[in-house]
Structures are given as structure tokens and as C-alpha cells.
N, C-alpha and C positions, 0 to 999 in steps of 0.2 A: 504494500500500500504506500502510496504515495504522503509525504506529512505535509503539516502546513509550514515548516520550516524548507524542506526541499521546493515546495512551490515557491518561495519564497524567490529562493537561488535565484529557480529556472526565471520564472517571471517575476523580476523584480517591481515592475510596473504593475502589478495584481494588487489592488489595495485590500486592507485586512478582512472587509464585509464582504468581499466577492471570494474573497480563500477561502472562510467559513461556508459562505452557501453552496460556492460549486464543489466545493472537495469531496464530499460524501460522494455526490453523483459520479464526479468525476471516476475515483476508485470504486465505484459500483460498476459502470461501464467497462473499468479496464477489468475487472474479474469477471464479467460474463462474455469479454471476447475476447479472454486470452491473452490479454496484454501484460503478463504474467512474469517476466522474467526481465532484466535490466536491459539490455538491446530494446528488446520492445519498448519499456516504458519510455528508457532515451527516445527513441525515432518517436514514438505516439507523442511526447509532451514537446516537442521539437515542432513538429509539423502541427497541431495546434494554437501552439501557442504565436507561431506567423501566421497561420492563417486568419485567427480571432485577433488578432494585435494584442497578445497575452490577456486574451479572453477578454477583452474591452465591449468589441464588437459582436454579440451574438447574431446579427443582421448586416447583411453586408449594406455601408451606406449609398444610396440609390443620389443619383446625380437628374439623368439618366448620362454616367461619359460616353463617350465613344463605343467604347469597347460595351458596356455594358446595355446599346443600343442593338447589339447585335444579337443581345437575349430573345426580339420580338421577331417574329414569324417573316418568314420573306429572306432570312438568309441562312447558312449554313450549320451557323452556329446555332442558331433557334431548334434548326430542324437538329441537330443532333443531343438538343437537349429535351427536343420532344416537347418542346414551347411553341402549338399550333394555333392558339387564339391570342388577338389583340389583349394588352396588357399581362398578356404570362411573364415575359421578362421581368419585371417588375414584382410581382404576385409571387414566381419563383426564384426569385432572389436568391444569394448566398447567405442563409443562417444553419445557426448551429455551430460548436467547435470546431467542423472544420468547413462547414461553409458548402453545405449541398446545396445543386444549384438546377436549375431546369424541374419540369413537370415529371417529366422520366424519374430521376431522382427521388420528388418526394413522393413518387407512387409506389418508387421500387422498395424506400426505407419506411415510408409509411404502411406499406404491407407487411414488410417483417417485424415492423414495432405492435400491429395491431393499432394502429389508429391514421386517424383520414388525415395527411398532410397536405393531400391535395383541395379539400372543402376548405380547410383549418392550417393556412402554411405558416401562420404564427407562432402556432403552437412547438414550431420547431426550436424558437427563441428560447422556451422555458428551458431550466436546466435539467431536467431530467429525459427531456428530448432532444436537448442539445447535445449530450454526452453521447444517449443512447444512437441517435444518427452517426455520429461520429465514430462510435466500437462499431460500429456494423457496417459502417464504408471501409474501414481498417480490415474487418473479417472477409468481408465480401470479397475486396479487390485485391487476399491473398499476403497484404503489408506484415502479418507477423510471420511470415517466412521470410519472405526480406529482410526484416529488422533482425534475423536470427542470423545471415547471412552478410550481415553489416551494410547493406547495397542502398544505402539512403536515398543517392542519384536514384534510382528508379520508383522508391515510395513518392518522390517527389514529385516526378512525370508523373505516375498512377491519381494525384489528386488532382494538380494543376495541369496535366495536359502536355505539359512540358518545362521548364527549369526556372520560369521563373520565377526571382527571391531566394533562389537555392543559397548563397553566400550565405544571407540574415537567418535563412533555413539551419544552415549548418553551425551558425555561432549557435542556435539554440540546442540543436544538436551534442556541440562539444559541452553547452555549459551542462546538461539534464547528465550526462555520464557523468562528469567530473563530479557533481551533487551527489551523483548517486555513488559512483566509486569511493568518495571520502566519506559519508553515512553508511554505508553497507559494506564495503570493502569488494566493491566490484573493480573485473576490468581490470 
């Protein structure tokens, strides 16, 4: 289990109210998908904590920029996140810890959580769907194999599509081992 002193480390920008509420969920998530062992936890609280801006952000903020114009229907990017009606981009926005994105998405995590993401795609904000979305992207897309096999570059592609923020990715990376290897004696 994860403390509130290791969260600390990793994300120093976590103010004290947001450690106490997410942490329970958080370590409830990483026990029911396996995120069980010090690689995993490094990679999982690594790619988290940049994708959420060390859990700032449970919603990704909607401008609408550029890029995230390209969420609504009529281009590639819509169509491969399965965003086929006016206003999905927006509607299926990036929330949750690691920020599922498209209709596809919260059909696919809202089926395995048992509840309607797609009616109710706020409800992915709360922290006990926020976490839970997040272990079940990590399980799904195979990441505690990788993280067992050290191969970050690729949990990184597998969430983002491809590398970008990998750098900031990896300083969170180096700091959750190093946390963890001087509290546990990992690594």
C-alpha cells in the first residue's frame, strides 16, 4: 500500500485534503488490478500523477484547443475514439486519474465498472471512479506486464498514443522508485 508520506515524495504538489481523500481509493484500485508489487506501483503512480497534474485535474480542462477540437465527429481522431455525435468531444473528455477519453472509453470502462459512464460521464471525476477507471485501463491495456519488464516507453504510448510528456513522465517515474526503494528497501 501506498502511505501518505510516499505520496507525498511522488507528488509533492498533492495538498494534504486531496492525500486523505484519494489514498484509500487510490490503494483500493491498485489491489484489485494488480498493481501489487514496486515496478508496478512506480510506473502506475508515474503515469498518473502526469497525466492528472499530480491528481489536480480529475477532468481534463476543456478550452475547446486545437487538438482537443479534434475530439468532435468529422475527423479521425473522433472517429477512433468512437465520439459520433455533436458535442461528445467535450461530454467525453479526459477525467479520471488517468484521463479516459472518447465514448469508446467510457463504454468500454463503464461496462466493467458496472455503471453508465456514458449517460453519467461525470461521475468518472469522483474518486472512487476515478481510480477505478484508471486500474482497469492499466489491467486492460496489459501495463502490469510492462511495468514488470521495466519498459515505461511503451506504458506511455499505450495511454497517450504516443510519447508525449515522456521526460516529466519519467522524472515521476525515477522519483515513485526512489520513494519506494528508501521506505521499503526496493530496487
Amino acid at each position: 500500500m501506498v502511505t501518505d508520506s510516499q505520496l507525498v515524495q511522488i507528488m509533492p504538489n498533492l495538498p494534504a485534503d486531496k492525500r486523505a481523500l484519494y489514498l484509500p481509493f487510490l490503494n483500493k484500485a491498485m489491489e484489485i488490478y494488480g498493481i501489487n508489487n514496486p515496478l508496478r506501483e512506480a510506473a502506475f503512480l508515474a503515469q498518473i500523477a502526469y497525466e492528472s497534474f499530480e491528481l489536480k485535474y480529475l477532468e481534463e480542462v476543456w478550452g475547446p484547443t486545437e487538438a482537443q477540437s479534434l475530439y468532435e465527429p468529422g475527423s479521425e481522431v473522433a472517429r477512433l475514439l468512437g465520439n459520433s455525435e455533436p458535442g461528445d468531444g467535450e461530454k467525453y473528455k479526459g477525467r479520471g486519474a488517468i484521463q479516459i477519453t472518447g465514448r469508446t472509453n467510457y463504454e468500454k470502462y463503464g461496462d466493467l465498472l458496472g455503471v453508465d459512464l456514458v449517460d453519467n460521464p461525470a461521475i468518472a471525476t469522483t474518486p472512487q471512479i476515478a481510480f477505478s477507471t484508471a486500474g482497469a485501463f492499466w489491467q486492460a491495456n496489459g501495463l502490469n506486464e510492462l511495468a514488470d519488464e521495466g519498459d515505461f516507453a511503451e506504458i506511455t504510448r499505450r495511454i497517450n498514443g504516443g510519447m508525449s510528456g515522456y521526460e516529466e513522465r519519467l522524472v515521476y517515474y525515477e522519483r515513485a522508485k526512489d520513494t519506494l526503494e528508501k521506505d521499503r528497501g526496493y530496487f
